[in-house]
PLY file of the C-alpha trace (Angstrom):
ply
format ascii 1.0
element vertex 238
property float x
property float y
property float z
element edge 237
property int vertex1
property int vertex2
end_header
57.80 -22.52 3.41
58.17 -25.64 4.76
55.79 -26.75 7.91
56.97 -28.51 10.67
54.92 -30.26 14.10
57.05 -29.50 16.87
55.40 -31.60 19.88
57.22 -31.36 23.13
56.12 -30.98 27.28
59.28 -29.15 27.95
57.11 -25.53 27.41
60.51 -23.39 27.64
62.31 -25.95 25.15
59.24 -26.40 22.91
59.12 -22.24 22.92
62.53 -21.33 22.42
63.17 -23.98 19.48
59.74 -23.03 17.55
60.85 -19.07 17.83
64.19 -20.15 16.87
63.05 -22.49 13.49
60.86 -19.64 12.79
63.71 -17.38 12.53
65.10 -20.37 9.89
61.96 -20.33 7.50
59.96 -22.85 8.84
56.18 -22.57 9.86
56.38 -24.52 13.22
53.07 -25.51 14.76
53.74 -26.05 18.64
51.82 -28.84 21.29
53.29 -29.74 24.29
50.87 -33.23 24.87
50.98 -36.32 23.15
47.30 -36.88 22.39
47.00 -33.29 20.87
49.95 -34.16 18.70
48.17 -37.40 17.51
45.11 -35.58 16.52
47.20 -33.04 14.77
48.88 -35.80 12.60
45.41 -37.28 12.12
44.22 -34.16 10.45
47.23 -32.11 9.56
49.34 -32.19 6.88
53.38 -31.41 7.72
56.75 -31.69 5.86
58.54 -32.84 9.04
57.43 -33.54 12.61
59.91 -33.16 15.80
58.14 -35.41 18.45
60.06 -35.94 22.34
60.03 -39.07 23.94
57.91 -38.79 26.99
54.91 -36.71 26.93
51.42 -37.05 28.50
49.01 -38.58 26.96
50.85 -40.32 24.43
54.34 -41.04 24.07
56.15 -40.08 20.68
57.04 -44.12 19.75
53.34 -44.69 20.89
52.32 -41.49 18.26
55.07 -42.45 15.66
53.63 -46.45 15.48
49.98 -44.81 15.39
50.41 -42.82 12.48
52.51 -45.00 10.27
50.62 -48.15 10.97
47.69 -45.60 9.67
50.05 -45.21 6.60
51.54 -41.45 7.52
54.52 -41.03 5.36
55.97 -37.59 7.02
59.31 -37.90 8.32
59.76 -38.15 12.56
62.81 -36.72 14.25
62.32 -38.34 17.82
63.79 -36.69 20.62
65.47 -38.24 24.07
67.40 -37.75 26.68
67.77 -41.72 26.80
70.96 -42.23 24.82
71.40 -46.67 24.89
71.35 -47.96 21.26
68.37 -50.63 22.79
66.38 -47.29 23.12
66.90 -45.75 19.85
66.58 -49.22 18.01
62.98 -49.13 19.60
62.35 -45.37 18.53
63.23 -46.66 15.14
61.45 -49.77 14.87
58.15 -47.26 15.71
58.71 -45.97 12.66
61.14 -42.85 13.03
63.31 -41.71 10.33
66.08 -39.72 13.09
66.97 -39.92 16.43
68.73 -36.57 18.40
69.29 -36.70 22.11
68.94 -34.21 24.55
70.63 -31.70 24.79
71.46 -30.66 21.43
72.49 -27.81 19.87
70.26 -26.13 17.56
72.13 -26.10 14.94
72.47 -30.04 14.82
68.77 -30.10 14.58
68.10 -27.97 11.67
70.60 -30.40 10.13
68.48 -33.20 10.53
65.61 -31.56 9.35
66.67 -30.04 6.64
68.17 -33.46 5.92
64.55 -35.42 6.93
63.15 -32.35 4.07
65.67 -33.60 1.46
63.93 -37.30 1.95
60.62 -35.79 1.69
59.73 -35.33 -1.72
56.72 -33.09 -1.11
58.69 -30.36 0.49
59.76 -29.63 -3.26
56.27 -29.26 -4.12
55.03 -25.42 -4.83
52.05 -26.31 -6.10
48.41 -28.16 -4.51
45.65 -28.67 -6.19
42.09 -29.76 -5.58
39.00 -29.77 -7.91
39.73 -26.81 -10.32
41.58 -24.66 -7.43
45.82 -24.47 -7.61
47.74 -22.93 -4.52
50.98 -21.68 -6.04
53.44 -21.14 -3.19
55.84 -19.67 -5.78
53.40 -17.27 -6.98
51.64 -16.67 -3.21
48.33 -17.06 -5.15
45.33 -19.54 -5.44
43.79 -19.78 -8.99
40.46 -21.37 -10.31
41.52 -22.83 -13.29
44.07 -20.28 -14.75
42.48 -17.23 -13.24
44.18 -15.72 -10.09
41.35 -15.26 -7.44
41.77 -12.10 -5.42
41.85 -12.78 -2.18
42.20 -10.71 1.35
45.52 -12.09 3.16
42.93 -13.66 5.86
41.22 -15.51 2.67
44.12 -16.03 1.27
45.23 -17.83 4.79
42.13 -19.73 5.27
42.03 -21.23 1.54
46.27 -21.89 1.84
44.68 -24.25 5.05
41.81 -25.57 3.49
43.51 -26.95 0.25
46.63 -28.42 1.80
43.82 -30.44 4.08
41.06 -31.46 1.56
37.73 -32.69 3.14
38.98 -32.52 6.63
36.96 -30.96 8.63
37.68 -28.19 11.34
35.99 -26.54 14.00
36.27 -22.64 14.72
38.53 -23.34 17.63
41.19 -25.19 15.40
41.44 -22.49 12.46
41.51 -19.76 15.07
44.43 -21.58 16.33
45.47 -21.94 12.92
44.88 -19.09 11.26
44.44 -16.43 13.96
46.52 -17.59 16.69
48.55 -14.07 17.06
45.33 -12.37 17.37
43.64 -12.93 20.97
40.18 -10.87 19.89
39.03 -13.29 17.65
35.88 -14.62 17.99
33.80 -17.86 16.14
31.41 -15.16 14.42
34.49 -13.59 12.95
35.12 -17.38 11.95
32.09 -17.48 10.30
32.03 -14.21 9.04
35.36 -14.77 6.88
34.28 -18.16 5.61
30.86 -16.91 4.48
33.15 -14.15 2.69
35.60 -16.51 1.16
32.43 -18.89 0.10
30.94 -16.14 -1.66
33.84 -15.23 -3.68
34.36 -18.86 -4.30
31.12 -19.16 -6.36
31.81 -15.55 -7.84
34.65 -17.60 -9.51
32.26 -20.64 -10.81
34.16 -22.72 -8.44
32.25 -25.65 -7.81
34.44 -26.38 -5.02
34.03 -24.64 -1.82
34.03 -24.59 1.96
30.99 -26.57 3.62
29.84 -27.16 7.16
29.30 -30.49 8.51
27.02 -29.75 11.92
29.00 -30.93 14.82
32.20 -31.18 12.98
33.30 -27.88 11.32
34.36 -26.35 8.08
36.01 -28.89 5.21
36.57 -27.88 1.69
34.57 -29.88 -0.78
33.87 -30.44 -3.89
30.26 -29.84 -4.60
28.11 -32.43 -6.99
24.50 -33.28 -7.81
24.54 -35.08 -4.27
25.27 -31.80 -2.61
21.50 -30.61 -3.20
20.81 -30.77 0.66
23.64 -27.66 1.16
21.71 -24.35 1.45
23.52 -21.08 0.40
24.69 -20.76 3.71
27.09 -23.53 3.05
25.56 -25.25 5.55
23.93 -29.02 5.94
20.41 -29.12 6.11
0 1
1 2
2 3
3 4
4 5
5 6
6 7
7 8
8 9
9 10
10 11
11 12
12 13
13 14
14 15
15 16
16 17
17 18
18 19
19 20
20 21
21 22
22 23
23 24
24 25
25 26
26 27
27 28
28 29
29 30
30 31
31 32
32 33
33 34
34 35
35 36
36 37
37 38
38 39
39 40
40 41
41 42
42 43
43 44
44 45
45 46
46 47
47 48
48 49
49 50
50 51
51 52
52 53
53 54
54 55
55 56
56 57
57 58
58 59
59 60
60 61
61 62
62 63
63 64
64 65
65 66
66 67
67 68
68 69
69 70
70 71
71 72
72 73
73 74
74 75
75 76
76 77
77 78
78 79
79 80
80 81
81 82
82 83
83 84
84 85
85 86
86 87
87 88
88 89
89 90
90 91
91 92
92 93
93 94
94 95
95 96
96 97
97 98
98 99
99 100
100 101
101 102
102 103
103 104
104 105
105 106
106 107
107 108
108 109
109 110
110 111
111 112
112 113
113 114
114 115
115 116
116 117
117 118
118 119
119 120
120 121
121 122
122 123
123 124
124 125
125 126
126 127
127 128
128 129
129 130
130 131
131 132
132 133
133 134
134 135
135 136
136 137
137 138
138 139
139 140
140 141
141 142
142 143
143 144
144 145
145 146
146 147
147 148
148 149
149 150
150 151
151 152
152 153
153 154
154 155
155 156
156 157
157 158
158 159
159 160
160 161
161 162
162 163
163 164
164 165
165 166
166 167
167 168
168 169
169 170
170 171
171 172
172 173
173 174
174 175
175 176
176 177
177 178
178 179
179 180
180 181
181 182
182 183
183 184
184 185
185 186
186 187
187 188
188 189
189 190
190 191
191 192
192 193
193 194
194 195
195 196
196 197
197 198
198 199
199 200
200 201
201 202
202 203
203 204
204 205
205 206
206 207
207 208
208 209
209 210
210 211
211 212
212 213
213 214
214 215
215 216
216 217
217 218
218 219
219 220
220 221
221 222
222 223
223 224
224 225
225 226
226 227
227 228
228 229
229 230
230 231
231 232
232 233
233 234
234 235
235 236
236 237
């Protein structure tokens, strides 16, 4: 299932489009300010982002010359209510791939991203891999080497996360956004408890990769080596 960033301060707008792209088979990931979204592409991995014009913070040129001067290869679909070609030649020379004023019909814009998807060779990807885990997409599953690791769906969840974002780390607040966000109960021990779970299983496996804490950071998957002597069996750096 594709996964799209959807950054926007128009809350209604940002709302009604995610719920509506959902309905389409995307994963949409919502922020309506442009620092948050810059953070997110800093640490996130997407198949296409949708990024307005103006937002606080940061503006989307100002986000889209950020991440590609930082090398970010994910398609941008800028959008504007400023229509003058001077304005669109400037949202392209940021580095956007597509340009679609405001206001557009929906429809229109699930052209351009499914066109922006046909650009982006990853989206065919169903498989990740890292160390001697695979997340099969087509299969729903994670396997360590060619054995099919049984997982809860909330395992399951976190390691879909963790692999697509290898050694980037993230605190409880951004997987409960993540990975919990239709759930308003959660707490950070719950956090903790289903990592320590899902690290447990890991080395059940013989995985030598699994999930680590980095003290002031978060949670990163990693791939653990001779080096790693200093991580107790709580996972965590000591």
């Amino acid at each position: 299932m594709p996964k799209l960033l959807y950054a926007d301060d128009d809350e209604k707008l940002l709302r009604n489009v995610a719920d509506w792209l959902t309905t389409q088979g995307f994963t949409v990931e919502t922020v309506a300010d442009g620092a948050a979204a810059s953070m997110l592409l800093r640490t996130t991995t997407y198949d296409v982002v949708i990024m307005d014009w103006q937002m606080p913070g940061k503006s989307g040129p100002e986000i889209c010359k950020e991440f590609r001067d930082a090398n970010g290869q994910t398609p941008i679909l800028l959008l504007t209510a400023k229509g003058a070609i001077e304005e669109k030649e400037k949202g392209f020379m940021s580095g956007a791939d597509d340009y679609l004023t405001k206001p557009f019909h929906p429809k229109e814009l699930l052209l351009r991203v499914r066109s922006l998807l046909g650009r982006q060779v990853q989206v065919s990807k169903t498989e990740y891999e890292y160390g001697s885990l695979t997340l099969d997409l087509a299969k729903n599953a994670v396997f360590h080497k060619e054995q099919k690791l049984k997982l809860t769906s909330k395992e399951f969840a976190l390691l879909d996360f963790f692999i697509r974002n290898p050694e980037k780390c993230f605190n409880t607040d951004s997987l409960i956004n993540r990975i919990w966000k239709s759930d308003n109960a959660v707490t950070d021990q719950a956090v903790r408890v289903s990592i320590s779970r899902l690290r447990v299983k890991l080395d059940s496996y013989g995985c030598q990769t699994t999930i680590v804490a980095e003290p002031g950071f978060g949670y990163k998957l990693h791939i653990l080596s001779a080096s790693d002597s200093n991580i107790g069996d709580s996972g965590e750096m000591q």
